[in-house]
Residue frames as qw, qx, qy, qz and C-alpha x, y, z in Angstrom:
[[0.054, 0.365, -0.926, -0.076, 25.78, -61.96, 201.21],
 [0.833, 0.039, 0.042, -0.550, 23.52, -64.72, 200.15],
 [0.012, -0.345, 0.938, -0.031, 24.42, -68.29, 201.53],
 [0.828, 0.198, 0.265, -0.452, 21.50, -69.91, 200.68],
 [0.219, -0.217, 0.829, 0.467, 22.51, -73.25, 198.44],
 [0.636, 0.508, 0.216, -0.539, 19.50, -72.68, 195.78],
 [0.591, -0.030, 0.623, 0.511, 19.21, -74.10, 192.48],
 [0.317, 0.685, -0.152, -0.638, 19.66, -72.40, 189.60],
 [0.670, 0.336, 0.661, -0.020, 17.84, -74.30, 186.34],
 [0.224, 0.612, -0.429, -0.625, 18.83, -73.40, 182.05],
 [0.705, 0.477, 0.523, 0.035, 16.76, -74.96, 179.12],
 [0.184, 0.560, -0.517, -0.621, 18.27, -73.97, 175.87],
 [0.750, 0.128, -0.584, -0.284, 16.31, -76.72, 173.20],
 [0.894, -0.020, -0.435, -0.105, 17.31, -80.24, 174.73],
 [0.695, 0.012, -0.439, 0.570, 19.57, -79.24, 177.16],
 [0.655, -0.705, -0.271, -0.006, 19.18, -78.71, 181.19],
 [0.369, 0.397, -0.486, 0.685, 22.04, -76.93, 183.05],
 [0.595, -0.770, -0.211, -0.094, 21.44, -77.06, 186.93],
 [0.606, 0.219, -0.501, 0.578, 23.63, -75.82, 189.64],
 [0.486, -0.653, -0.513, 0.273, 23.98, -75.35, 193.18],
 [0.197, 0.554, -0.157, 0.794, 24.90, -71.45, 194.10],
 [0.400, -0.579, -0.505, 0.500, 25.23, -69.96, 197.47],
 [0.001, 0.615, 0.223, -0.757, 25.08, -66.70, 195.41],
 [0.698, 0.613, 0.337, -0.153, 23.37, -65.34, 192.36],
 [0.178, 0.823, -0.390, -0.372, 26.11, -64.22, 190.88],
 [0.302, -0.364, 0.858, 0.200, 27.63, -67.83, 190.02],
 [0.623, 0.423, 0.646, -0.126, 24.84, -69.06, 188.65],
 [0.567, 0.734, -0.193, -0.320, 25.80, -66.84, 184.88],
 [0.173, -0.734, 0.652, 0.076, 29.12, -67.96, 185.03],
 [0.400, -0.120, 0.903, -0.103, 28.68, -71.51, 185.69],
 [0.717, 0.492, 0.451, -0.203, 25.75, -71.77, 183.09],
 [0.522, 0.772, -0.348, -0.099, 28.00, -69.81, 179.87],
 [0.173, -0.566, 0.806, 0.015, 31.03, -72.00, 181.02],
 [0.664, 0.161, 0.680, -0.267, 28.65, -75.15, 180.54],
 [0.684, 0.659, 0.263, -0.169, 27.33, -73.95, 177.30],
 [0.542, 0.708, -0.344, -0.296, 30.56, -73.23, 175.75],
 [0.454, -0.343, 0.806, -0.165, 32.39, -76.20, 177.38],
 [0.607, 0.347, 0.704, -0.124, 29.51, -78.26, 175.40],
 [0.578, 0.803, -0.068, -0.128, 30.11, -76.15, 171.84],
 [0.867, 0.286, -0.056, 0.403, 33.83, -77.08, 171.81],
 [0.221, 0.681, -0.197, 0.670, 34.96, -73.62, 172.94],
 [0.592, -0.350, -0.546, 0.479, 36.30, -71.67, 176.08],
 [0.121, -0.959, -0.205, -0.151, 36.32, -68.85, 177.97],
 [0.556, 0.406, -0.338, 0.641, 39.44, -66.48, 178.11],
 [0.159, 0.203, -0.298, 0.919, 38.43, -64.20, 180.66],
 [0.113, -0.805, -0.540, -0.219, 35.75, -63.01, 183.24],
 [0.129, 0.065, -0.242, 0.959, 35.92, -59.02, 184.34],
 [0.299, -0.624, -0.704, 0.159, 33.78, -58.08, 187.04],
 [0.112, 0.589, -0.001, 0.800, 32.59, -54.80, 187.84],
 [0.575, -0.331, -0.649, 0.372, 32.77, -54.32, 191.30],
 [0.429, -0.884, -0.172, -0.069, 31.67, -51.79, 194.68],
 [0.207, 0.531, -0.698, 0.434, 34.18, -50.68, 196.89],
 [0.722, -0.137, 0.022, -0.677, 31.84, -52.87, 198.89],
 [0.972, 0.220, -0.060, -0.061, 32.59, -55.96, 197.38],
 [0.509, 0.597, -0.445, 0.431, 36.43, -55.44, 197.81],
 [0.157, -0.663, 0.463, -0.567, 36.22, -55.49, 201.41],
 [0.292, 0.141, -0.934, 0.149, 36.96, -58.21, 203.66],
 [0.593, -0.640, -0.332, -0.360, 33.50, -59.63, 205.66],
 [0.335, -0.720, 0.431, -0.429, 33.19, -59.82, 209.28],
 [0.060, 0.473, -0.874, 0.094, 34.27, -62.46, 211.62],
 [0.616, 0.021, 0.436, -0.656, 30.92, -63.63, 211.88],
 [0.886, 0.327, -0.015, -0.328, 30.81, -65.18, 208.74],
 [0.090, 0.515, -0.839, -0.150, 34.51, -66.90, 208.61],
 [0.497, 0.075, 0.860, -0.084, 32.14, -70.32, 209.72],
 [0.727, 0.512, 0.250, -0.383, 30.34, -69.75, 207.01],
 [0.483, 0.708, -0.450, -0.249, 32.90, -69.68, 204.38],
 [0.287, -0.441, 0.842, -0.125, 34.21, -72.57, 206.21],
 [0.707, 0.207, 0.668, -0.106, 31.26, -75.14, 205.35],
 [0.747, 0.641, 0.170, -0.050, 30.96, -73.46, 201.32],
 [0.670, 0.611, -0.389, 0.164, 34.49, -73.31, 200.03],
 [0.838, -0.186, -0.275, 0.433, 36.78, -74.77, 203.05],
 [0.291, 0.567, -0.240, 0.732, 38.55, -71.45, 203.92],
 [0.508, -0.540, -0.550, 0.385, 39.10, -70.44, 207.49],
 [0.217, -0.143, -0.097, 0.961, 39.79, -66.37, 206.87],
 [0.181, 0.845, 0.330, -0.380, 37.26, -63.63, 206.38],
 [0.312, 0.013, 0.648, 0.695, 37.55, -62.87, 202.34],
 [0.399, 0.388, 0.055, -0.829, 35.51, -60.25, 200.42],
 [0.733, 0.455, 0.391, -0.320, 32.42, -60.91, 198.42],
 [0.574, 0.652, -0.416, -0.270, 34.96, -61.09, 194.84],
 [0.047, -0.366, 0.919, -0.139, 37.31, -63.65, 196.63],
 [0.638, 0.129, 0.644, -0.402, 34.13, -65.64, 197.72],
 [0.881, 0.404, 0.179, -0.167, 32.81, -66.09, 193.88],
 [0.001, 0.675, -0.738, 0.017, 36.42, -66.24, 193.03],
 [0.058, -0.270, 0.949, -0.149, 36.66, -69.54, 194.81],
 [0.520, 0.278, 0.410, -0.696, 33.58, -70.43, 193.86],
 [0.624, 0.696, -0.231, -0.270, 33.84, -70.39, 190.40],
 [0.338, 0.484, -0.807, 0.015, 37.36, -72.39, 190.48],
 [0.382, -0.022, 0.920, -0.087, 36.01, -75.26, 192.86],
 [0.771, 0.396, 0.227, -0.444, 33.24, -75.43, 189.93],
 [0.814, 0.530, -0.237, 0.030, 35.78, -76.52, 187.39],
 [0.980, 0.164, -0.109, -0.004, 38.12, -78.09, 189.48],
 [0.608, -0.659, 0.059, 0.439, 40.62, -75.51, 189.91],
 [0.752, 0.191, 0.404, 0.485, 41.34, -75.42, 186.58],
 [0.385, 0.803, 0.306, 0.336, 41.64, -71.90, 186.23],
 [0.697, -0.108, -0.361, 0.610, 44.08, -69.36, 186.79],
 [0.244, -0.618, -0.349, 0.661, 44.34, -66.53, 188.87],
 [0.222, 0.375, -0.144, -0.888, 44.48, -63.73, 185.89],
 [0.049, 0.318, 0.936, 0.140, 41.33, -65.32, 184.39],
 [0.270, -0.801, -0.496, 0.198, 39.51, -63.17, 186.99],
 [0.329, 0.306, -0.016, 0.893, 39.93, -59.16, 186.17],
 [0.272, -0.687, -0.634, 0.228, 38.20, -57.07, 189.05],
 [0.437, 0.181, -0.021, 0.881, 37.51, -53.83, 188.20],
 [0.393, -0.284, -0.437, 0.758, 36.56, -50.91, 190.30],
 [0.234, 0.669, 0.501, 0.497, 34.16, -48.49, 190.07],
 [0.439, -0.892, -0.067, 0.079, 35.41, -46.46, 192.30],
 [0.345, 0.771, -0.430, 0.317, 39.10, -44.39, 192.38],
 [0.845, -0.193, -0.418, 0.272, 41.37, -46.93, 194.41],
 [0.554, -0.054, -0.426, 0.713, 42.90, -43.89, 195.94],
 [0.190, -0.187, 0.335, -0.904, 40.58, -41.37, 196.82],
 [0.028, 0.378, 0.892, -0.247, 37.87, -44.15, 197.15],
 [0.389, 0.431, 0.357, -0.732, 35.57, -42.56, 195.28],
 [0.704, 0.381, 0.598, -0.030, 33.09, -43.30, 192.36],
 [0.097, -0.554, 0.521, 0.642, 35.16, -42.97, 188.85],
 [0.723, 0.447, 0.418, -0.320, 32.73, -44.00, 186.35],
 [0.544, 0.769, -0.162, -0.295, 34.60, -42.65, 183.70],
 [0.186, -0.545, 0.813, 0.088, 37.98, -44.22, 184.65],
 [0.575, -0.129, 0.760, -0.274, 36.03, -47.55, 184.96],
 [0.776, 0.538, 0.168, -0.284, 34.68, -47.39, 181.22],
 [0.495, 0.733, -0.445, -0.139, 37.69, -47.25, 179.36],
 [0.090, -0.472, 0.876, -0.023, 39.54, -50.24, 181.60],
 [0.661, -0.070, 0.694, -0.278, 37.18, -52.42, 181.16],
 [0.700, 0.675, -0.205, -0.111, 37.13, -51.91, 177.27],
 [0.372, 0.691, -0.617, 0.058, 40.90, -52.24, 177.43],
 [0.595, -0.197, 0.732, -0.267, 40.28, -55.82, 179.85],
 [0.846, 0.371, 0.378, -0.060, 38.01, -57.31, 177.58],
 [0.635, 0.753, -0.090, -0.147, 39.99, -56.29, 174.53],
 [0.546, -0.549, 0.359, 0.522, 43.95, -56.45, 175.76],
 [0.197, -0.458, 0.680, 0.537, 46.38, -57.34, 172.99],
 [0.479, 0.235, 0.845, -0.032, 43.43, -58.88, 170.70],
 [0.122, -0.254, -0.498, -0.820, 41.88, -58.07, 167.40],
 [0.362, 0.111, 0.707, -0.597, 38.83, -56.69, 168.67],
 [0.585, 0.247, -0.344, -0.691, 37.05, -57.87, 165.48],
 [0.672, 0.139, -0.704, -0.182, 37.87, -61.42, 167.01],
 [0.017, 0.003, 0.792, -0.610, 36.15, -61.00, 170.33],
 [0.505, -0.449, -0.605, -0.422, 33.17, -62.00, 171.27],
 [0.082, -0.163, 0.717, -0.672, 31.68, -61.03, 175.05],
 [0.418, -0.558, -0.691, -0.191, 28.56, -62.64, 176.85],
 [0.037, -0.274, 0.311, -0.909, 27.15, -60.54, 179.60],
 [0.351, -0.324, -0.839, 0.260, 25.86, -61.49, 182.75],
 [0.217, -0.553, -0.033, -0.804, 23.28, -58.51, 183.77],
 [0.659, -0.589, -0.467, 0.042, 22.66, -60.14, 187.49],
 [0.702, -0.165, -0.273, 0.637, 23.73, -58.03, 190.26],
 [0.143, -0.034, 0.043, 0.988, 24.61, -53.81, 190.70],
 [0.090, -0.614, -0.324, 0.714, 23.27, -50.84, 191.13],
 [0.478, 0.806, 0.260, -0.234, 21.78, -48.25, 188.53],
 [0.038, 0.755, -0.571, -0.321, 25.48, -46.49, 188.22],
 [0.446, -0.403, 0.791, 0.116, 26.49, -50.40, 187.23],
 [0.608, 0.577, 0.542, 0.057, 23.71, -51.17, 184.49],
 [0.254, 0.953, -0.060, -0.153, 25.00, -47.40, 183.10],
 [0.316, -0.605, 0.675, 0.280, 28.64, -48.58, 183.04],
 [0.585, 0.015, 0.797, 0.150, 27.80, -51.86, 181.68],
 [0.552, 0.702, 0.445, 0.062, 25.70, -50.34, 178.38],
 [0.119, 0.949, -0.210, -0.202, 28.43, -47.96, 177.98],
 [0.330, -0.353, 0.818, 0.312, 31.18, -50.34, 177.23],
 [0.624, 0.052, 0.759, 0.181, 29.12, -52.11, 175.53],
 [0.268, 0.926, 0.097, -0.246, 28.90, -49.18, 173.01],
 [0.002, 0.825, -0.514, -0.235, 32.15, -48.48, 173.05],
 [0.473, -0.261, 0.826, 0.161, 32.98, -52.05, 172.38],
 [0.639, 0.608, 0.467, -0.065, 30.60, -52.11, 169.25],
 [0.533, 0.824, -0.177, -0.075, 32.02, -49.27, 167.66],
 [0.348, -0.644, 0.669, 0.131, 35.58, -51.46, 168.09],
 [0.722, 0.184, -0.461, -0.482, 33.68, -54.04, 166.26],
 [0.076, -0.264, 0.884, -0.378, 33.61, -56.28, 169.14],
 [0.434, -0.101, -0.831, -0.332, 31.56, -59.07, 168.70],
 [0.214, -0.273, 0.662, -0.665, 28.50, -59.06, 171.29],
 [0.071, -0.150, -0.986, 0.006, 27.18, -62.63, 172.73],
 [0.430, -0.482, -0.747, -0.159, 24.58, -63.79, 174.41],
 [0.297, -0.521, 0.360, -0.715, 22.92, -61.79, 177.92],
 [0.523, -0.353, -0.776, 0.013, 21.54, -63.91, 180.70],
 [0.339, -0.321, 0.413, -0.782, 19.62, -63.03, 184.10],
 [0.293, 0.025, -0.955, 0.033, 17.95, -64.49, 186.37],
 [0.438, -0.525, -0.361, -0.633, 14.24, -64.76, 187.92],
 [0.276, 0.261, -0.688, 0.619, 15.10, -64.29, 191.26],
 [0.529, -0.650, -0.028, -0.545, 12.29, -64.46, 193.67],
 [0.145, -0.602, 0.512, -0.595, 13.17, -64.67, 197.29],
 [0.546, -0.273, 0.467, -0.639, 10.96, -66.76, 198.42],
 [0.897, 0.361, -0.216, -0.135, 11.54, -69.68, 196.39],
 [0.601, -0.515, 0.513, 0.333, 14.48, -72.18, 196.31],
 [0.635, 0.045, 0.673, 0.377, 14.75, -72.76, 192.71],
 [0.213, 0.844, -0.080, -0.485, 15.54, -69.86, 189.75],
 [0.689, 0.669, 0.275, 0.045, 15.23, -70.07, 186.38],
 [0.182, -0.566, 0.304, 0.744, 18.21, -68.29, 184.84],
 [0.583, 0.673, 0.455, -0.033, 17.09, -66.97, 181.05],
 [0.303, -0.191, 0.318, 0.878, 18.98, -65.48, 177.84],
 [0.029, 0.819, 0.250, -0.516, 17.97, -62.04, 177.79],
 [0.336, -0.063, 0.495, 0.799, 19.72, -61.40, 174.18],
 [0.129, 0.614, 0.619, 0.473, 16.46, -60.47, 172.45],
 [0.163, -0.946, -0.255, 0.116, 15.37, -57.82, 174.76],
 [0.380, -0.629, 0.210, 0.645, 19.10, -56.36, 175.05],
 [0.414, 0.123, 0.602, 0.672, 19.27, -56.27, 170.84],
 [0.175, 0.768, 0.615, 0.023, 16.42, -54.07, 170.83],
 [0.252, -0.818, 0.049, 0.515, 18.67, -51.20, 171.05],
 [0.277, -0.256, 0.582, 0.720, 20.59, -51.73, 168.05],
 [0.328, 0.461, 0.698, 0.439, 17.49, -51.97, 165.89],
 [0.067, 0.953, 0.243, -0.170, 16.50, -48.16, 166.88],
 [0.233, -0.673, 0.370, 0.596, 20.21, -47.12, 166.10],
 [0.374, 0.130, 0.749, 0.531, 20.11, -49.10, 162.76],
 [0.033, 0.582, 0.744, -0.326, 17.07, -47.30, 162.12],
 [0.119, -0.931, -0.221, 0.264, 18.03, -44.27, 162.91],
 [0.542, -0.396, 0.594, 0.444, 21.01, -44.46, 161.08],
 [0.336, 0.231, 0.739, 0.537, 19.82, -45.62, 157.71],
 [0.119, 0.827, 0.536, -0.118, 17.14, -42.65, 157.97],
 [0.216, -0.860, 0.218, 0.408, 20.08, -40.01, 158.56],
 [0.258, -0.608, 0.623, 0.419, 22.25, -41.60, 156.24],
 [0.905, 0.313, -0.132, -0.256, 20.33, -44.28, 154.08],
 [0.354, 0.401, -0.842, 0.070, 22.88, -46.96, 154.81],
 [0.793, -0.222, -0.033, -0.566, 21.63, -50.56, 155.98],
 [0.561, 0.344, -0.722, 0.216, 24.12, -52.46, 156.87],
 [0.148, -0.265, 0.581, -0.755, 23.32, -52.01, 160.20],
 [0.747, -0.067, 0.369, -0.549, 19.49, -53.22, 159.96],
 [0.838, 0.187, -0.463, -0.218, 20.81, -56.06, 158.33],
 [0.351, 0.308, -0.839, 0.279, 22.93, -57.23, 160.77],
 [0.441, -0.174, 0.466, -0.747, 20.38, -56.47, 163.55],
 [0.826, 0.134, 0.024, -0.547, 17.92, -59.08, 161.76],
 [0.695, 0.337, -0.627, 0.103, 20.63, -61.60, 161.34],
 [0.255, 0.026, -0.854, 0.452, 20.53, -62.07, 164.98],
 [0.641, -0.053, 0.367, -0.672, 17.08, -61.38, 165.72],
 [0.814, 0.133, -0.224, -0.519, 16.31, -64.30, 163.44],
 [0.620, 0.148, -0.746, 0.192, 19.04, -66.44, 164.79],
 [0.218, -0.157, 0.471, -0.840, 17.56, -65.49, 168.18],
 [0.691, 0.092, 0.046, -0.716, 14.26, -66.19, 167.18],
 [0.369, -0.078, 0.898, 0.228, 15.72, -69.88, 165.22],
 [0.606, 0.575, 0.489, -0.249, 13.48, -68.93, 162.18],
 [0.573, -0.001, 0.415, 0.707, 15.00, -68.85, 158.81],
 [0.105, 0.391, 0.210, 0.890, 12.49, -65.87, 157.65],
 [0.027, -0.520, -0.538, 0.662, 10.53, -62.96, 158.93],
 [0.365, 0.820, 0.440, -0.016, 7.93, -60.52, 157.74],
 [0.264, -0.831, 0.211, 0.442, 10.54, -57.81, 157.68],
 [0.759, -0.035, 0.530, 0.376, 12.48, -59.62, 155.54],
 [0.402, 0.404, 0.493, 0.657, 11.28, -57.81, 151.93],
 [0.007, -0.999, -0.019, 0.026, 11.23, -54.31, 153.91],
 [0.424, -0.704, 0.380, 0.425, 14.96, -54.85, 154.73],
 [0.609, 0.092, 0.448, 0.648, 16.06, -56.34, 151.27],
 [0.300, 0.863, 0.288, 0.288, 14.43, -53.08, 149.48],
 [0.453, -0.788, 0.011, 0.415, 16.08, -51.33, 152.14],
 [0.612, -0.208, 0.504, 0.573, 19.66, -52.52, 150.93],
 [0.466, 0.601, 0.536, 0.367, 18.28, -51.85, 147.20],
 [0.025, 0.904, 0.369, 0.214, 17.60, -48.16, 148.09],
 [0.452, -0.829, 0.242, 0.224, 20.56, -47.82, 149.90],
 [0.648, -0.117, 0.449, 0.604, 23.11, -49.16, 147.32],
 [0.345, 0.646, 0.594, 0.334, 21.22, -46.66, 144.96],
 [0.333, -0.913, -0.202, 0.124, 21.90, -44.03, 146.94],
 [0.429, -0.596, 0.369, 0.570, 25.54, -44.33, 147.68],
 [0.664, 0.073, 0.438, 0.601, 25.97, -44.54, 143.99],
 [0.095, 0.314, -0.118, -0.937, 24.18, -41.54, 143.08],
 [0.084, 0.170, 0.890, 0.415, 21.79, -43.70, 140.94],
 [0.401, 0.161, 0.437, -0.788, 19.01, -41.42, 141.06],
 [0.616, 0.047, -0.385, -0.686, 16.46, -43.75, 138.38],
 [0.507, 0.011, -0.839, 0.196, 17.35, -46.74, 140.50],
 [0.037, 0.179, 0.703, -0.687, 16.30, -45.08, 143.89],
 [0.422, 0.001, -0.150, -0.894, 13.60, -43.42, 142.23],
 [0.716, -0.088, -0.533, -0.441, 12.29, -46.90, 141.53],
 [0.450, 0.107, -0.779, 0.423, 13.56, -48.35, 144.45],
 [0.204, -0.086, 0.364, -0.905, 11.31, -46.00, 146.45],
 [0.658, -0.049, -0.108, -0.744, 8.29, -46.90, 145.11],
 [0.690, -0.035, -0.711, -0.131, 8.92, -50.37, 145.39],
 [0.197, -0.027, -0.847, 0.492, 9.65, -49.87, 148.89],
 [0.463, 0.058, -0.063, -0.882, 6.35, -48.17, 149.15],
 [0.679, 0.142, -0.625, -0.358, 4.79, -51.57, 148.20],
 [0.516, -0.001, -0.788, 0.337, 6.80, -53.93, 150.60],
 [0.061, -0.012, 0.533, -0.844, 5.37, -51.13, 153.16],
 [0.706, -0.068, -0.090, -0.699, 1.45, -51.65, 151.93],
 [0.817, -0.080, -0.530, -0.215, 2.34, -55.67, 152.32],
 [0.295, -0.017, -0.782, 0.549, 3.83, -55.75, 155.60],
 [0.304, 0.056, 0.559, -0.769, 0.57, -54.13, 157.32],
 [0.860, 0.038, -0.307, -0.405, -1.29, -56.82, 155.70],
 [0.513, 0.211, -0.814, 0.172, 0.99, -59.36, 157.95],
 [0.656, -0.633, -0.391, -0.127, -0.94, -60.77, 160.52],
 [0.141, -0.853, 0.391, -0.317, 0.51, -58.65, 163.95],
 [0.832, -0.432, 0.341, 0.063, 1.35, -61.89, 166.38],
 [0.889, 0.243, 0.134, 0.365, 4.23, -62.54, 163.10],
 [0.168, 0.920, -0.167, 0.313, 5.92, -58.85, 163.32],
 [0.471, 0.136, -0.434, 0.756, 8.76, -57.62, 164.99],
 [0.235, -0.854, -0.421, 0.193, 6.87, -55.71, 168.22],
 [0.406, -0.431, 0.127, 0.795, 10.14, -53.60, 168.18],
 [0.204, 0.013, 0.575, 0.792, 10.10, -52.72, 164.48],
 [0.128, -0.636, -0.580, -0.493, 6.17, -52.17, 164.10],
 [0.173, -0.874, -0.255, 0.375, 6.08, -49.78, 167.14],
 [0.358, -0.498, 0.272, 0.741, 8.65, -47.81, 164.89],
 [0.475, 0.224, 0.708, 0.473, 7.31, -48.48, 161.46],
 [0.106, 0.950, 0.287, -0.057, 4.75, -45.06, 161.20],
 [0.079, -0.943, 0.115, 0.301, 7.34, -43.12, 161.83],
 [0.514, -0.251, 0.630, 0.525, 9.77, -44.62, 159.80],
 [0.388, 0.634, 0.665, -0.067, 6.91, -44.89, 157.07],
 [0.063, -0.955, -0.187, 0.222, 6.58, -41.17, 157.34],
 [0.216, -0.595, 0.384, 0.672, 10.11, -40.15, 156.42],
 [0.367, -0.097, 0.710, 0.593, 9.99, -41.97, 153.51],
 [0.234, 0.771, 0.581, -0.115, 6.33, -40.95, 152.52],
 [0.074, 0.908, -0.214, -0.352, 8.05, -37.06, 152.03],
 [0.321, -0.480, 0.677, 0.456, 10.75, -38.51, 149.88],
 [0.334, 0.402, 0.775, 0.355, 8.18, -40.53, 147.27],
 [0.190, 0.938, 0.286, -0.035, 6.13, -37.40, 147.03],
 [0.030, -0.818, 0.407, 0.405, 9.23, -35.22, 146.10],
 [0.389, 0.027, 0.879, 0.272, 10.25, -38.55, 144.07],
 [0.420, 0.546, 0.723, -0.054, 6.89, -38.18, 142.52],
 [0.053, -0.827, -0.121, 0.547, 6.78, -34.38, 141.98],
 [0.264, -0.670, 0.389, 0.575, 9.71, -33.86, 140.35],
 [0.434, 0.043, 0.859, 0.269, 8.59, -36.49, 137.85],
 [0.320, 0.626, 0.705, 0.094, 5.92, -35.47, 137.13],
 [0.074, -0.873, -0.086, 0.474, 6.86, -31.85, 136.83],
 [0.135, -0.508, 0.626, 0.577, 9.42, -32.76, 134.14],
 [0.285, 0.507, 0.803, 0.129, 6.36, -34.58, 132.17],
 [0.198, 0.879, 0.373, -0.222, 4.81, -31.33, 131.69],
 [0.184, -0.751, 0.342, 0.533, 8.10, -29.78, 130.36]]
């Protein structure tokens, strides 16, 4: 339990979010409430993964404490605490099923139920909704290893649902300070989807995927182009050429990508994707065995 009242500081362009927290966990909350509060929009819902830890009432030692930060005179577990936290931040205005607390742990034999814990929290975030018209942000402050593993599993499972995933935040916590940065972590967490896109469009030659990935690195990034750019549109090219069967279209399509590859490693490096150019050999490489069979075959039917 951390009663410290620190502040916790968010720069996004022109705009400062500060707030006081007696624990890190309030500080996401209180910063994504801010930011959509200030876009026009709201939040429907936060679901917490939680110990069995965190469910349990403190001792009696700390009832003064809870007395000076939220007025309460009982001994209330560490969810109740940001609970009431969170609702004197706005006022009160929120209601109890707002907050969805969910276990990682079987409520009746009190043990750890990872698996249970994946599917309810899919079926929290999602209820009765299209999930093509959700959208989650994700607060990575907080838990244990088993809890980062939960948390990247849903958010799988919630992709292939076609749930819509936000923004990340954490925070630079250092102990010995009173004042922490809190930072959106989206770029680093997207880095995953560009190996699956990747890996995908190798296995399958479909690119829908690395397009979408680059539609939010660049809106990440706030630049309207990247070098990438005229590897991914060939991409597409080679990949609509494909599904049709078009085999003089890919043919050419190959070689052109072949090209876009000889002018991206002419792009100065500080302008790359770091992600994408630690992949790009080997990506290279598949296709390298495909122009030279591409090539072959041509040229073998010349001689006929």
């Amino acid at each position: 339990w951390n009663f410290r009242n620190d502040l916790y500081v968010y720069t996004e362009g022109n705009k400062d979010y500060s707030f006081h927290c007696h624990s890190q966990l309030e500080a996401g909350t209180k910063t994504l409430l801010s930011k959509l509060y200030d876009a026009g929009a709201t939040l429907d819902k936060v679901v917490v993964l939680h110990t069995k830890e965190c469910a349990l009432p403190s001792t009696s030692k700390d009832i003064e404490k809870y007395q000076i930060v939220i007025g309460s005179d009982k001994s209330i577990s560490a969810n109740d605490f940001y609970k009431q936290r969170i609702m004197q931040c706005v006022d009160g205005e929120l209601s109890d099923d707002f907050f969805e607390f969910i276990p990682l742990y079987d409520e009746i034999t009190e043990k750890e139920s990872i698996f249970d814990a994946v599917p309810k929290v899919c079926d929290n975030i999602i209820g009765s909704s299209n999930p093509a018209e959700v959208t989650v942000y994700i607060d990575t402050q907080g838990g244990r290893r088993n809890e980062t593993f939960v948390m990247n599993c849903v958010l799988n499972m919630l992709k292939l649902r076609d749930v819509k995933i936000g923004e990340y935040f954490a925070i630079d916590f250092e102990p010995s300070r009173h004042e922490h940065p809190i930072r959106n972590v989206t770029i680093n967490n997207i880095m995953l989807d560009l190996v699956s896109a990747m890996k995908l469009f190798i296995e399958t030659g479909r690119a829908d995927e690395l397009s979408k990935y680059y539609k939010k690195y660049k809106a990440i990034k706030r630049v309207n182009t990247i070098p990438e750019n005229n590897i991914i549109e060939q991409i597409k090219k080679l990949s609509k050429a494909l599904s049709i069967c078009n085999v003089a279209d890919f043919r050419s399509d190959l070689k052109n990508l072949e090209e876009k590859f000889d002018e991206y490693e002419q792009v100065d490096r500080e302008r790359k994707d770091p992600i994408f150019m630690h992949l790009f050999n080997d990506f290279k490489n598949e296709y390298q065995c495909l122009l030279k069979a591409g090539i072959a075959e041509k040229s073998s039917k010349i001689k006929y």
